[in-house]
Wavefront OBJ file of the C-alpha trace (Angstrom):
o trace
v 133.145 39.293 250.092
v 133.994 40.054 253.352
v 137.408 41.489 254.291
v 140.003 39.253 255.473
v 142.118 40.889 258.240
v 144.509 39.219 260.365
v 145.714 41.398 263.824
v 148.438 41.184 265.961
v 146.031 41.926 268.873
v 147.285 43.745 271.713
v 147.278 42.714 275.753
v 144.753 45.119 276.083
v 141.626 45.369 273.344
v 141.290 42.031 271.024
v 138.792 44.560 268.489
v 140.969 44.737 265.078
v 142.087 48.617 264.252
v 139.659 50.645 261.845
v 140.023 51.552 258.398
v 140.376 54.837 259.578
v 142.704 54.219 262.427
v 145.135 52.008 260.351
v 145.457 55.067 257.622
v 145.721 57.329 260.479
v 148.990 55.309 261.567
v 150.240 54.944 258.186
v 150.622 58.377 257.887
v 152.141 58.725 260.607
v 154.282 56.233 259.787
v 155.225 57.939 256.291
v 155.740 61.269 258.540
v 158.014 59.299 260.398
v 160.196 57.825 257.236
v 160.691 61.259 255.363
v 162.022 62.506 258.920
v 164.319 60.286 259.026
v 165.281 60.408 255.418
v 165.693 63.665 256.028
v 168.012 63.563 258.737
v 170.196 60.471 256.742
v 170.650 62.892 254.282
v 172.216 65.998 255.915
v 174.424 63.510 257.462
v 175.384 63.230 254.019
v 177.441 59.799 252.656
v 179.196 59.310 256.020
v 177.119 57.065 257.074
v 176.708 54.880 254.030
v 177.911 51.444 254.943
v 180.650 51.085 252.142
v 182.279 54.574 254.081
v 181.383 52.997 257.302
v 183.205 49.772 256.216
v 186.853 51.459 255.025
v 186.864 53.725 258.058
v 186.560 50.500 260.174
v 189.041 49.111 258.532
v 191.610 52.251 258.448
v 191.092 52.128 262.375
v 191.302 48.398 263.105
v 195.242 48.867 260.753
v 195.787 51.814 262.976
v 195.502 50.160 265.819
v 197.154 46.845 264.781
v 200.310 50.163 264.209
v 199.901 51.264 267.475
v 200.018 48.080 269.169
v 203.246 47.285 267.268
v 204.567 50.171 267.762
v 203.725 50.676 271.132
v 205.392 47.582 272.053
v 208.511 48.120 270.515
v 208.887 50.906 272.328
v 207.216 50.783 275.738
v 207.256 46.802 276.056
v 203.728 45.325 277.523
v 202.881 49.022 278.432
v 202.453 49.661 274.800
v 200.200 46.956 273.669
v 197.729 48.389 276.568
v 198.043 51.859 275.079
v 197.120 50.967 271.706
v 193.884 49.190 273.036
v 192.977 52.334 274.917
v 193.822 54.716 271.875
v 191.568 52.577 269.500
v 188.723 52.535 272.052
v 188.634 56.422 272.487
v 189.194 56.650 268.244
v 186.144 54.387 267.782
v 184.045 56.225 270.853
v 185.003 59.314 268.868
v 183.955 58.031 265.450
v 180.574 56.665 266.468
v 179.799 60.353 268.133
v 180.526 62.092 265.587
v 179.287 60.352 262.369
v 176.960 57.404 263.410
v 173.948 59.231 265.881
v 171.081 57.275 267.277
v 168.353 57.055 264.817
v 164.507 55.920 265.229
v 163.722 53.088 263.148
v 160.934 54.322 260.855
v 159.080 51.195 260.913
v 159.691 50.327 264.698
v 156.062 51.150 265.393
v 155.445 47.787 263.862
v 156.778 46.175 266.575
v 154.243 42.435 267.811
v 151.925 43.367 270.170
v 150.958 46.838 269.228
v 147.630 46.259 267.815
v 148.914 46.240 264.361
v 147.620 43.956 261.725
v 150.764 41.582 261.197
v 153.237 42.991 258.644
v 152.412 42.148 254.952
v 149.882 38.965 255.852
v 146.562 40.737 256.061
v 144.785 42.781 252.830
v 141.427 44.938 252.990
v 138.932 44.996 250.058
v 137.981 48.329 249.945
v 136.245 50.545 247.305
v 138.175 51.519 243.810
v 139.010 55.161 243.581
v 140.631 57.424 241.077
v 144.380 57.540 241.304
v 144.910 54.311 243.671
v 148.388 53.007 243.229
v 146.290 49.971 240.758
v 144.302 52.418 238.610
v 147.000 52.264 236.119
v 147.387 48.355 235.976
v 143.909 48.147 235.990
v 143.538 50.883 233.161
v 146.603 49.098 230.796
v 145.267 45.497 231.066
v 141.179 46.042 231.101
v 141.429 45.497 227.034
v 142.832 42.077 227.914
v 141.286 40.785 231.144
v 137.917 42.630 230.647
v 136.733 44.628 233.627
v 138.309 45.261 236.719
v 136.521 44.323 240.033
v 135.435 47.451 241.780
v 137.545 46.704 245.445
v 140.924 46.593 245.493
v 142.884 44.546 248.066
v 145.159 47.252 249.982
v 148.086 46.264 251.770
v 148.961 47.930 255.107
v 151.348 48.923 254.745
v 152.124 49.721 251.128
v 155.134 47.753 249.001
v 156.459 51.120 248.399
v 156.491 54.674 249.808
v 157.517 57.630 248.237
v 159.495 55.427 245.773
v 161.728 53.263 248.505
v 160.262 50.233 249.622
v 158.431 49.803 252.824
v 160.248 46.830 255.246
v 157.076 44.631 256.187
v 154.951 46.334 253.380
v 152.965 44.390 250.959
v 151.691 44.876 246.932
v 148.060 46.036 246.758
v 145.987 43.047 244.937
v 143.387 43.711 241.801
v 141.147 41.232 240.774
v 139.654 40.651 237.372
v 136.668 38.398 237.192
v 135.459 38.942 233.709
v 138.268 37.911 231.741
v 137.327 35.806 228.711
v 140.686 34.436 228.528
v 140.706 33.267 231.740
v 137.137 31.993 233.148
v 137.150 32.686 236.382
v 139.286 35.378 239.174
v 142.648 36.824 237.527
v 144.489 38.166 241.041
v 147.444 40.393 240.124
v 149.773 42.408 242.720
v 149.700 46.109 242.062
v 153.101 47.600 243.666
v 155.853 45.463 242.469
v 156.666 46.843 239.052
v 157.311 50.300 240.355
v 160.365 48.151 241.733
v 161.138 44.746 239.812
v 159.405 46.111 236.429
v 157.194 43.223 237.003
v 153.592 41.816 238.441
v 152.557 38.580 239.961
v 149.628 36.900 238.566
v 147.298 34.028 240.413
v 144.058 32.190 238.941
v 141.693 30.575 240.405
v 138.288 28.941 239.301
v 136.332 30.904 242.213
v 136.969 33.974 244.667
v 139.201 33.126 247.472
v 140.056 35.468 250.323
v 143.271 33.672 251.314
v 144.449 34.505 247.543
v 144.871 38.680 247.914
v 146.866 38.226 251.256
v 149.220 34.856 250.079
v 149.962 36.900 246.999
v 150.802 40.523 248.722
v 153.377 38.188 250.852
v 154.515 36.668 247.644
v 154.852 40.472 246.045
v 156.768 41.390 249.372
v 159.220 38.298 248.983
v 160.053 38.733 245.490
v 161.852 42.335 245.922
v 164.453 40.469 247.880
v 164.481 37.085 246.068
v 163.849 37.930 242.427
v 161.084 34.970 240.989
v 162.056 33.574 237.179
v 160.123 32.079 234.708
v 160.731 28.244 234.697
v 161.631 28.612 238.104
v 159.665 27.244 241.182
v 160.156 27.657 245.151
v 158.229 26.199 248.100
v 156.275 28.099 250.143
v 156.293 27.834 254.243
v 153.888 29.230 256.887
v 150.806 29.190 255.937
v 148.104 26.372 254.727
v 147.068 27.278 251.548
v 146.472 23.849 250.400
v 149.447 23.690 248.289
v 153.085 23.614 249.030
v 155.068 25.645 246.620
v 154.782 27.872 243.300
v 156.152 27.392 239.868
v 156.249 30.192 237.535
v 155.965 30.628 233.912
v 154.405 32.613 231.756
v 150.085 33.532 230.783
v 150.136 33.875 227.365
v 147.292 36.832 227.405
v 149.300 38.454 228.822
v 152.651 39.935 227.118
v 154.315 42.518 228.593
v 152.788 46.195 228.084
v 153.560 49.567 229.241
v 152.012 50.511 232.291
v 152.370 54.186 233.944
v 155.275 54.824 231.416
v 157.122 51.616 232.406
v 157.182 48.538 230.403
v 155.670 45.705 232.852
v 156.059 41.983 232.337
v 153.327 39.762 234.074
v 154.744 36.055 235.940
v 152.382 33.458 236.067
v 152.398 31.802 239.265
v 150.661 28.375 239.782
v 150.100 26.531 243.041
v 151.473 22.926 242.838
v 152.032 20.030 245.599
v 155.056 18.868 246.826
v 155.257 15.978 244.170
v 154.889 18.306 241.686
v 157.368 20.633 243.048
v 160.220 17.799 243.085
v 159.338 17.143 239.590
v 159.985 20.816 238.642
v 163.185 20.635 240.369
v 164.071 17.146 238.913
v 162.045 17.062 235.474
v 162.248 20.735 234.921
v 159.444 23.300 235.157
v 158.017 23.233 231.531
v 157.264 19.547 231.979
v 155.112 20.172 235.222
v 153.132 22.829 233.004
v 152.617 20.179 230.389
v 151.151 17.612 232.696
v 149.202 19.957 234.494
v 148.069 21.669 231.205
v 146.638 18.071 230.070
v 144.727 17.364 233.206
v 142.987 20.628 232.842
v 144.356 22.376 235.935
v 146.948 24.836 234.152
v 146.928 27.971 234.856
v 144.734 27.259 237.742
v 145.922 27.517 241.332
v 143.321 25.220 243.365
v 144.112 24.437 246.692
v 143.590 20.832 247.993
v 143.351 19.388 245.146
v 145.775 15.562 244.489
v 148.831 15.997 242.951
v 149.064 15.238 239.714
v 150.890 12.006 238.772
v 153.984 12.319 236.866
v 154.239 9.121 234.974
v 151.096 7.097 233.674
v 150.153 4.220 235.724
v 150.141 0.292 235.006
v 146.300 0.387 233.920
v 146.792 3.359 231.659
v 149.247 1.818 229.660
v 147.545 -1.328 229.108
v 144.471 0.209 228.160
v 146.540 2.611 225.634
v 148.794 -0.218 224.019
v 147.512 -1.396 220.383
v 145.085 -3.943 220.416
v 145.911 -6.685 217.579
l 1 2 3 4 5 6 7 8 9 10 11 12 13 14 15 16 17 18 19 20 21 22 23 24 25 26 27 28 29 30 31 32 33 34 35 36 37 38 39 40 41 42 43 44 45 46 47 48 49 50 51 52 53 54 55 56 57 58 59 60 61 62 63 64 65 66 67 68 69 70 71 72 73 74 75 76 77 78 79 80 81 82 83 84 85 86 87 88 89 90 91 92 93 94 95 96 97 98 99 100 101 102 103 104 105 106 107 108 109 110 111 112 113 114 115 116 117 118 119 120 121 122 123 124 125 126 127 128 129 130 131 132 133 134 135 136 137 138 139 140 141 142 143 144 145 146 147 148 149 150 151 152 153 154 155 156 157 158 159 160 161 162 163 164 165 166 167 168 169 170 171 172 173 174 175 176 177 178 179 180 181 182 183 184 185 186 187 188 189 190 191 192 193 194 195 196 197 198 199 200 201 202 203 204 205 206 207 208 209 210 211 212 213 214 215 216 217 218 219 220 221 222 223 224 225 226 227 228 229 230 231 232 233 234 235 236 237 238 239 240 241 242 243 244 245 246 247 248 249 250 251 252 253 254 255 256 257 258 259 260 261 262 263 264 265 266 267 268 269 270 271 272 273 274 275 276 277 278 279 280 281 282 283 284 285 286 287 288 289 290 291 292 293 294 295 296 297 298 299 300 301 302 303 304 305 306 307 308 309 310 311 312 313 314 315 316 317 318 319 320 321
């Protein structure tokens, strides 16, 4: 299989970055981050944004004081002093508490030669303690071996326990699950965080799978994804418009590096099929597609399934006399 990659390319070179190269970055990257942590913390709370937000407001009630005051007692003189005393208080306040900091991912900036934040995974050899060997350790009882490449996201979901703006869940594959004919994709990353993984099937391997998923992952730390639930997807042409989620029932929740994991099910559908989850509710769009044979299958292009039986069908079904 080869590797899918897709590259912000820069003005300058239109060759992708190396293996190499992009770890070489990420570290430096990660360098970059605990510096900056670093400094954030012997700043110490003042620059939290719940402190930030009461001293704002103690100064914007001081000055609303001043002004009154000021005007009471030097007329339109004192309204103009007030301004200039809040002014020099604020000055002040941002000098001493709120210093310029270097945004730790600012290197990710377009146009640097980067591949494009959380849209692009690599299939590289498995090694011992990767970020999936657990996940792939907990559920190989249930899904059978693990495939021996892992898709890794650059950069990472996580990173040193806080998540990574722009980063994206590695991607496992199983392909000998007995359960599940065919590829079981699951995002390795997001449980550290949510307590919970993302899972995709498909009949056959499918390299725009790993990276649609790791984006899917990425999305899901800022809009939690429930079972029963469903949400359209925009952006890219995978041959399906949205998700629905439920649950695969192989696979019940289980501990996984000392942290009980649950496993979400999520199922391309068309946009039909996504109205009828809204309308209909999502159990009844895993029913239909369940008796057409396409549950838990995600298989892009294929027709929407039709919600209610057509004119022929029922005349061929009713009772003959």
């Amino acid at each position: 299989m080869d590797p899918r990659e897709t590259t912000n390319a820069s003005a300058d070179s239109a060759e992708p970055p190396t293996t190499e190269e992009l770890r070489a970055r990420l570290v430096a990257l990660q360098a970059s981050a605990e510096e900056t942590q670093k400094r954030l913390n012997a700043m110490g709370p003042s620059v939290r944004p719940e402190v930030v937000r009461r001293r704002l407001i103690t100064m914007a009630l001081l000055f609303i004081v001043a002004v009154v005051v000021g005007y009471a007692v030097l007329g339109g003189w004192g309204v103009l002093a007030g301004v200039v005393v809040f002014v020099v208080g604020l000055v002040v306040y941002v000098a001493m508490f709120v210093p310029p900091l270097r945004p730790p991912m600012g290197s990710f900036a377009p146009g640097k030669g980067y591949i494009s934040l959380n849209t692009a995974t690599r299939p590289e050899p498995q090694t011992s303690g990767s970020p999936a060997t657990a996940l792939q350790s907990a559920l190989e009882p249930v899904l059978g071996k693990p495939w021996d490449r892992i898709h890794t996201a650059l950069p990472p979901l996580t990173m040193g326990g806080e998540v990574v703006v722009g980063g994206g869940a590695h991607v496992i594959e199983f392909r000998e699950s007995k359960d599940v004919p065919g590829i079981v994709h699951l995002s390795a990353g997001l449980g550290e965080i949510a307590g919970m993984e993302l899972v995709v099937c498909t009949r056959k391997p499918d390299e725009a799978i790993a990276p649609l998923l790791s984006k899917l992952a990425a999305t899901a730390c800022m809009r939690p994804l429930r079972e029963n639930g469903s949400a359209p997807i925009a952006g890219v042409d995978a041959g399906f418009e949205g998700f629905l989620f439920t649950r695969l029932e192989c696979l019940a929740p289980r501990e996984v590096a000392g942290k009980t994991t649950e496993f979400l099910l999520c199922v391309g559908i068309r946009t039909s099929e996504l109205a009828a989850c809204r309308s209909l509710g999502t159990p009844h769009v895993v029913e239909k597609l369940r008796a057409a044979g396409v549950f838990p299958y995600t298989e892009p292009g294929r027709s929407p399934i039709d919600d209610e039986p057509s004119s022929s069908d029922s005349r061929s079904s009713a009772p003959t006399r």
